[in-house]
N, C-alpha and C positions, 0 to 999 in steps of 0.2 A: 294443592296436595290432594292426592285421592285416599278417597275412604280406604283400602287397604294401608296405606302409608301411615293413616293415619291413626290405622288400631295396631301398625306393628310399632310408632313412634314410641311409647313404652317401653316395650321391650329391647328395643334398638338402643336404645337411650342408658335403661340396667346392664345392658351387655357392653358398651360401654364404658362406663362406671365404673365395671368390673375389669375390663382390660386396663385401662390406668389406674386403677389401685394395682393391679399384680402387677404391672410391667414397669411400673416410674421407680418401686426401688432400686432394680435391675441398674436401670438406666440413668439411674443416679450414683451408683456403683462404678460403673464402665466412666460415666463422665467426671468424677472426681479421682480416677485412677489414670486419666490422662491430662488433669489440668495441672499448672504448675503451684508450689506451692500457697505465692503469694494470691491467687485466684481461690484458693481454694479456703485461706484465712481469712478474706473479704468478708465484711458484716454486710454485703451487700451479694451473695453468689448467683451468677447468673445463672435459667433453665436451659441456655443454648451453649455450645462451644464455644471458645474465644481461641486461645493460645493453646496448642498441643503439645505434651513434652512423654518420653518414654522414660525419668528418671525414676518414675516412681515403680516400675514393672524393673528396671535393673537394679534398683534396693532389692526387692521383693527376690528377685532371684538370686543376689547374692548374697542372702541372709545365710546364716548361720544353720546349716540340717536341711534347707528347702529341700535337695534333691533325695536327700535321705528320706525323708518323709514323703513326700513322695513315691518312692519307689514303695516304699509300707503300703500303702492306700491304695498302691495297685498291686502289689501281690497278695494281701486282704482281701478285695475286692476280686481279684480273677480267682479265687480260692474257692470264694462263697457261689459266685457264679457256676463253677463248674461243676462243684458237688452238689448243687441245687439240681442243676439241669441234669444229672446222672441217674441220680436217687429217684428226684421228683418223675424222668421218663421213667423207671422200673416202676414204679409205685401208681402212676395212669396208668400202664398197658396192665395190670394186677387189676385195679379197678374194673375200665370200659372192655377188658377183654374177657377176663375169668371172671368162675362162678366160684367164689368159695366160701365158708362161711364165716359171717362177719364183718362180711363185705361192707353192711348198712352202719356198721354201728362205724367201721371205721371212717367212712367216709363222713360219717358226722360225727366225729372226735377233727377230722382234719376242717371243717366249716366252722369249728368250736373255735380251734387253734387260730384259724386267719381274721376271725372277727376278735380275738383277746387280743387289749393295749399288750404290748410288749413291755409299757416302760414298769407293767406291774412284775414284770420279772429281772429287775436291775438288781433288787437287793438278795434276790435267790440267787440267782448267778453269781452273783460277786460271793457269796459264802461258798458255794461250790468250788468256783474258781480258788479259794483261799485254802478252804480244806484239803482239794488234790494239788495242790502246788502249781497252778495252772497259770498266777498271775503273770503278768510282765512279758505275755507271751502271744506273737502275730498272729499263731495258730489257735487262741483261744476264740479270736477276734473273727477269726473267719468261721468258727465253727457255729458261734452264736449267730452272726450274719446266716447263716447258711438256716439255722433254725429260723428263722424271724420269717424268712423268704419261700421256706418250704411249702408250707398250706396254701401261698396265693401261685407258686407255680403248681403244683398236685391238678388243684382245682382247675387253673388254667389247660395243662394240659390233659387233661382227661377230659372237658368238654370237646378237642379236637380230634383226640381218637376216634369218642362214640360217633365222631360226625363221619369220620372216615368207615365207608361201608368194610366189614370184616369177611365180605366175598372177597377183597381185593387181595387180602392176602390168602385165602384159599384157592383163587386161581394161581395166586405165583408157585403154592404148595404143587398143589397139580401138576405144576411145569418143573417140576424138579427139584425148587427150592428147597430150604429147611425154611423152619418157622422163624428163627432169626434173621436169616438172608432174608424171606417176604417182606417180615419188617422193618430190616434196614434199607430195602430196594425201594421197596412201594409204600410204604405208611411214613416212613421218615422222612421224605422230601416232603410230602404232602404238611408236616405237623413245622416247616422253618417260618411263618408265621406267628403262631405259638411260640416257637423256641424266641426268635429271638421279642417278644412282648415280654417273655418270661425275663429272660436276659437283663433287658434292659430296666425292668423293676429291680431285680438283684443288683444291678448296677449303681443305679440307683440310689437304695437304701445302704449298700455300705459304703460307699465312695461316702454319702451324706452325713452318717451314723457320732454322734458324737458323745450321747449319754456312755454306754459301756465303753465305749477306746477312751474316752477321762476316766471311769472307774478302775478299768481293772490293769493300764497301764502306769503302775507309780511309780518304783526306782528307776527303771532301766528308762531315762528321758529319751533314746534314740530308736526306740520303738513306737515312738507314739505317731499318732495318723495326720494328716491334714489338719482335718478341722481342729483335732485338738490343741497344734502349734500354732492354726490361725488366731484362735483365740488367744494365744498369749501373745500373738505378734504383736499387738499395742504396746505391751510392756516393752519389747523391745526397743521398738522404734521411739516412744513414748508419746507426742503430741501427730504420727507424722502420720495423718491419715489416708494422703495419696498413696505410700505404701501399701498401707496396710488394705484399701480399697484395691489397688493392683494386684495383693495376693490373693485376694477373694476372687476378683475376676479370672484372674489362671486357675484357681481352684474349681471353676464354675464351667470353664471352658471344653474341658473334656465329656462333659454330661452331654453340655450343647451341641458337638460336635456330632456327638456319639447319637443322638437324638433327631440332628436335622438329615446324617446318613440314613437313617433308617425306620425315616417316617411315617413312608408309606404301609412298610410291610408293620409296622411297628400297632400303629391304627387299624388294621384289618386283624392287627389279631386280639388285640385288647377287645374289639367287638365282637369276632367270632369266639371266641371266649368267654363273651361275656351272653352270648342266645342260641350257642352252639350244645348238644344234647338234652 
């Protein structure tokens, strides 16, 4: 083994380490969501596949609400997303393009907001929610999403404005445009890196969100999201973990999905985001 091998063996080693602790739950998820039951009640469970069965993913979708909730968690989710990326764009080109005053303090009010835990605002929210009569309601769900997500898109995207030179849109000026057209023509193609990193954090965190969609959804049970029927699906099923491991895995599937589409552009923007302005 040579000397470089052998001063990265450490680190190659931690890095490691660190991949199978994150990834063995996963994959103990997906593997008991396709074993059959009696494999999967063995005092003895094997780490490799043995017998495959898909009854546990047709419980999991014929359960009782699956599609209902479902559809919740994505019209939640595509809610918070697009009033993120609406606002959040208006709110960058204010910042990296205009001079106006206050410009500094706000931009450190929004660095204030994306470094504060959120969970310290579950019990504000919820008296909010209770005093405007806001409970039991999808729209409450996406607006909070929408706040949660706002400070790390802002930020995001306004480091790819300032990066974008602002002659680009005074030549398209020059040529006719208005100052909207310059920006929808030439600064907004250039910023679909950004958009979609942003995107897919909003994604992300509400599709995931499970603290407030338990708090502020309580009567109306056919409102509630994902996670928070996954959670009860033991009770339903009661002992039947290949279920209940198979609706976690469809729960998990659309992140993934949504994640290995848009990898690349996804990574190029999370870093030029992150040394951009």
């Amino acid at each position: 083994m040579t000397p470089r091998a052998l001063r990265r063996l450490p680190l190659n080693t931690a890095a490691a380490l660190v991949f199978v602790l994150a990834v063995f739950p996963v994959y103990w998820m997906v593997l008991t969501a396709f074993r059959p039951t009696r494999d999967i009640q063995s005092e003895t469970p094997g780490f490799l596949p043995g017998s495959v069965t898909l009854e546990h993913f047709r419980a999991a979708v014929a359960a009782d609400g699956f599609w209902i909730f479902w559809r919740n968690s994505l019209l939640v989710t595509a809610g918070c997303v697009l009033l993120a990326l609406v606002v959040a764009l208006a709110a960058a080109f204010a910042v990296a393009r205009m001079n106006w005053r206050g410009r500094r303090a706000f931009v450190l009010m929004v660095f204030l907001a994306q470094v504060a835990p959120w969970e310290a605002l579950l019990i504000p929210m919820y008296v909010i929610a209770r005093d405007a009569d806001l409970l039991d309601r999808l729209a409450t769900l996406s607006l909070i999403y929408f706040m949660v997500t706002l400070p790390f898109t802002i930020v995001t995207l306004r480091s790819f404005l300032a990066a974008v030179p602002a002659e680009l849109e005074e030549a398209a000026q020059v040529d006719g445009c208005t100052r909207a057209a310059a920006f929808r023509r030439v600064t907004l193609p250039l910023l679909a890196p950004g958009l979609l990193a942003t995107s897919l954090f909003g994604f992300i965190t509400a599709w995931n969100e499970f603290a407030f969609a338990n708090m502020l959804i309580i009567k109306n049970q056919d409102d509630r999201t994902l996670p928070v029927w996954l959670s009860s699906f033991s009770n339903v099923f009661g002992t039947d973990w290949g279920a209940t491991m198979a609706a976690s895995t469809l729960f998990a599937l659309p992140v993934l999905v949504l994640f290995l589409v848009l990898q690349g552009r996804v990574a190029a923007g999370m870093t030029g985001g992150a040394v951009k302005g």
